[in-house]
N, C-alpha and C positions, 0 to 999 in steps of 0.2 A: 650169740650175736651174729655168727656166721650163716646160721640159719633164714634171719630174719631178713639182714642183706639183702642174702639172695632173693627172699620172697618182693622184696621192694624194687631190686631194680633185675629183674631177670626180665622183664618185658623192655627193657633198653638196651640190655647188653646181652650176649651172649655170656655166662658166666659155668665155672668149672671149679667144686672144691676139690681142694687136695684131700686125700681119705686119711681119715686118722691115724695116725704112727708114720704115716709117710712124710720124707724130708727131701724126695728128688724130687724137682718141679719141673725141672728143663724139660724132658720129653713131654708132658702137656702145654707147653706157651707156642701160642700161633706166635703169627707176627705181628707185631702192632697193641698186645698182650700188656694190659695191666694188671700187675698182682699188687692184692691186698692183704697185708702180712696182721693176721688177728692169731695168730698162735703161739701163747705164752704161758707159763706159770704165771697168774697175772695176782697172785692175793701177796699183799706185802708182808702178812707176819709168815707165811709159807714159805716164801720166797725165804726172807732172814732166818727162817728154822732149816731152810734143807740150801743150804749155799754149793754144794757140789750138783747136785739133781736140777737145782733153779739155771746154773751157771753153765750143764751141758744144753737143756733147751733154749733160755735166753740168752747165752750168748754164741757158742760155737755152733748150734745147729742152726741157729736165724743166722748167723754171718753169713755160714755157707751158702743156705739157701740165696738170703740176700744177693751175695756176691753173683751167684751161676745166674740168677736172676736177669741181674744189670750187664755180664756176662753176655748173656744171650741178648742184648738189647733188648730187652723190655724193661718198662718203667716199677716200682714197687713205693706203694703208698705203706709206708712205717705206723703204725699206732703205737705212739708214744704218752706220755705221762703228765701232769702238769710236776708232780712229785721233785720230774730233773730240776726244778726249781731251787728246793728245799724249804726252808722253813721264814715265814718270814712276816710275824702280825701285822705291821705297820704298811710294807707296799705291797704293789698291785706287779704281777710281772707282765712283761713282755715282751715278745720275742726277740729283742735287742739285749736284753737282761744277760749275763754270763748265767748257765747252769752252774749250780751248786747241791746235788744230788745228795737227798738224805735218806737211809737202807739200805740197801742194795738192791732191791726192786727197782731204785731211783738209775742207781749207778750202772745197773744191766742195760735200761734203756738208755740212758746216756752214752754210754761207751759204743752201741750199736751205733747212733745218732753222730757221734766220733768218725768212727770208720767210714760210713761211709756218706757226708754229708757234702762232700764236695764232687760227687759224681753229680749230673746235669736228670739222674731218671729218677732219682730217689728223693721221697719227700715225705716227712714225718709231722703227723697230726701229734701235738700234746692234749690228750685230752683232761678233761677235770672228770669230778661222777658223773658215770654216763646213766641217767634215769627214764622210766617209762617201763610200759606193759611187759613183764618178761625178767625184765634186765635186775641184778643181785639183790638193791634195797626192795623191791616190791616181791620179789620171790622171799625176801626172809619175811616182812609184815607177811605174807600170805600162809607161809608151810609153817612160821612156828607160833606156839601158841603163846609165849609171851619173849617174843621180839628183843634179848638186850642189844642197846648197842652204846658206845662209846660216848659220853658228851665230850668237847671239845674240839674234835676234827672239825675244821670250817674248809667248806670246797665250792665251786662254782657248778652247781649239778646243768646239765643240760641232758636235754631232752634226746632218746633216743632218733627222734625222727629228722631231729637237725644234723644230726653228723651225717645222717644218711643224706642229708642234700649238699653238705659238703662234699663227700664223697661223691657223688654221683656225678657233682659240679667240677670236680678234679679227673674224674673221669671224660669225660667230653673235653676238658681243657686240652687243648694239641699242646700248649706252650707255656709248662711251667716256668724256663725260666726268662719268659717275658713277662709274662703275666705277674708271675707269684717268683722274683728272682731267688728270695730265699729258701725258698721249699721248705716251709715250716710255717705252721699254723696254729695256732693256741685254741682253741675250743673248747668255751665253757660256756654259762649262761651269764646274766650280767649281775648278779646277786649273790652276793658272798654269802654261806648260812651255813648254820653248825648241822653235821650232817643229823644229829638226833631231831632238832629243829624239823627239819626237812622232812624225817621222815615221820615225826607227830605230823606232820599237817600232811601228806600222801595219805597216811594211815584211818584220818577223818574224814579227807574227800573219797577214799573210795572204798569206805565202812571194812578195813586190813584190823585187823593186830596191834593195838595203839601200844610202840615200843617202851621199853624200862629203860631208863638210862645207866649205864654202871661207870666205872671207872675205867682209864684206860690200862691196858694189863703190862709189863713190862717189856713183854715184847712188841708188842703194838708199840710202846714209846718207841723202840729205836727200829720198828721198822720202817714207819710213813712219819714224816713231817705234822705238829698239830695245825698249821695253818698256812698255807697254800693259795693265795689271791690269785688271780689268771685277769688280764684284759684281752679281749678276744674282738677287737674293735676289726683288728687288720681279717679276721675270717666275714665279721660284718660287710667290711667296705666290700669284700671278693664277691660275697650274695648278691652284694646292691647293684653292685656292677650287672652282674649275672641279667638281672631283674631288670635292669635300666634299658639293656642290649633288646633282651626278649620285649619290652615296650617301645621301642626304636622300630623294632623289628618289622611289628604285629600291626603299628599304626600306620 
């Protein structure tokens, strides 16, 4: 994901990835410096199989980082989880909802989101599945030849291309907490669907690996939540805005 980022907004921003295994950030942030924190154990049954290994990267190495981060006054966009939610068929969350984090996938971002949520530079995307060219469900229709995946996970997939204009849109924002007082953003699509669902109909539009469906394995039950709703209206209104200004603007 980090790759791709860059290739999308490097003609607007001046951008610098951290090199892999590296955890000090400070000597590279100018000033004025947003970092975007995408470096996790991010698979949930992984995460629930290795809780010492998940727990020194997701929790104590992002603290730090985090911390020297905001530290240093620069700002740190968090990529969080819809998951901090937990589980829940009947409503729809948002971002007023109390967290109630199910695996510890859930509860690693949560806790980060804890710490440091009342600082004015930090501010965490929850995302749902994030989908498109590249990104986990299209990479497995594409590399395996018959695709299992799970029925029952329902998630709000959205599109690669939209977070990147959140992001992008949070980037030029000077004033989160005018703007966006909460610094927290839900980011899904507006369609709840079982993620097999989903990924039959990816799989036909762009002639992949039409998936098997299997059962969920025990540990997949207690690592992610089976149903996850997100409303993502408040990341809507922030676009429209965006969009309203630049037609103000332009006319």
């Amino acid at each position: 994901m980090g790759g791709k980022i860059r290739q999308y907004l490097s003609s607007l921003f001046s951008i610098q990835n951290l090199p892999s295994g590296e955890w000090d950030i400070t000597p590279n942030l100018e000033k004025g410096s947003t970092v975007l924190m995408l470096r996790a154990m991010s698979s949930p049954t992984f995460v629930q199989k290795n809780p010492v290994d998940s727990n020194q990267i997701n929790v104590l190495r992002t603290s730090k980082l985090i911390n020297e981060t905001l530290q240093s006054g620069a700002r740190l966009i968090f990529t969080s989880s819809d998951v901090v939610y937990g589980h829940d068929e009947k409503n729809v969350f948002t971002e007023k909802n109390i967290k109630n984090p199910f695996g510890l996938y859930a509860s690693q971002k949560a806790e980060i989101e804890e710490r440091f949520s009342l600082d004015p530079n930090f501010f965490s995307l929850r995302l749902s599945l994030v989908v498109g060219a590249g990104c986990k469900l299209e990479r497995i229709l594409e590399d395996e030849e018959k695709p299992e995946i799970p029925k029952g996970v329902v998630r709000n997939p959205v599109h690669f291309n939209y977070v990147i204009e959140i992001i992008r849109e949070l980037l030029f924002c000077q004033h989160w907490d005018r703007d966006l007082p909460n610094r927290l953003l839900n980011v899904g699509g507006r369609e709840s669907i079982d993620i097999f669902d989903f990924a039959k109909h990816v799989a036909a539009q762009k002639n992949m690996n039409s998936p098997f469906s299997t059962f969920r394995s025990e540990l997949d039950i207690v690592s992610r939540p089976a149903v996850t709703k997100i409303d993502s209206t408040m990341a809507e209104n922030f676009m429209n805005s965006i969009l309203s200004a630049e037609s103000k603007g332009g006319s």
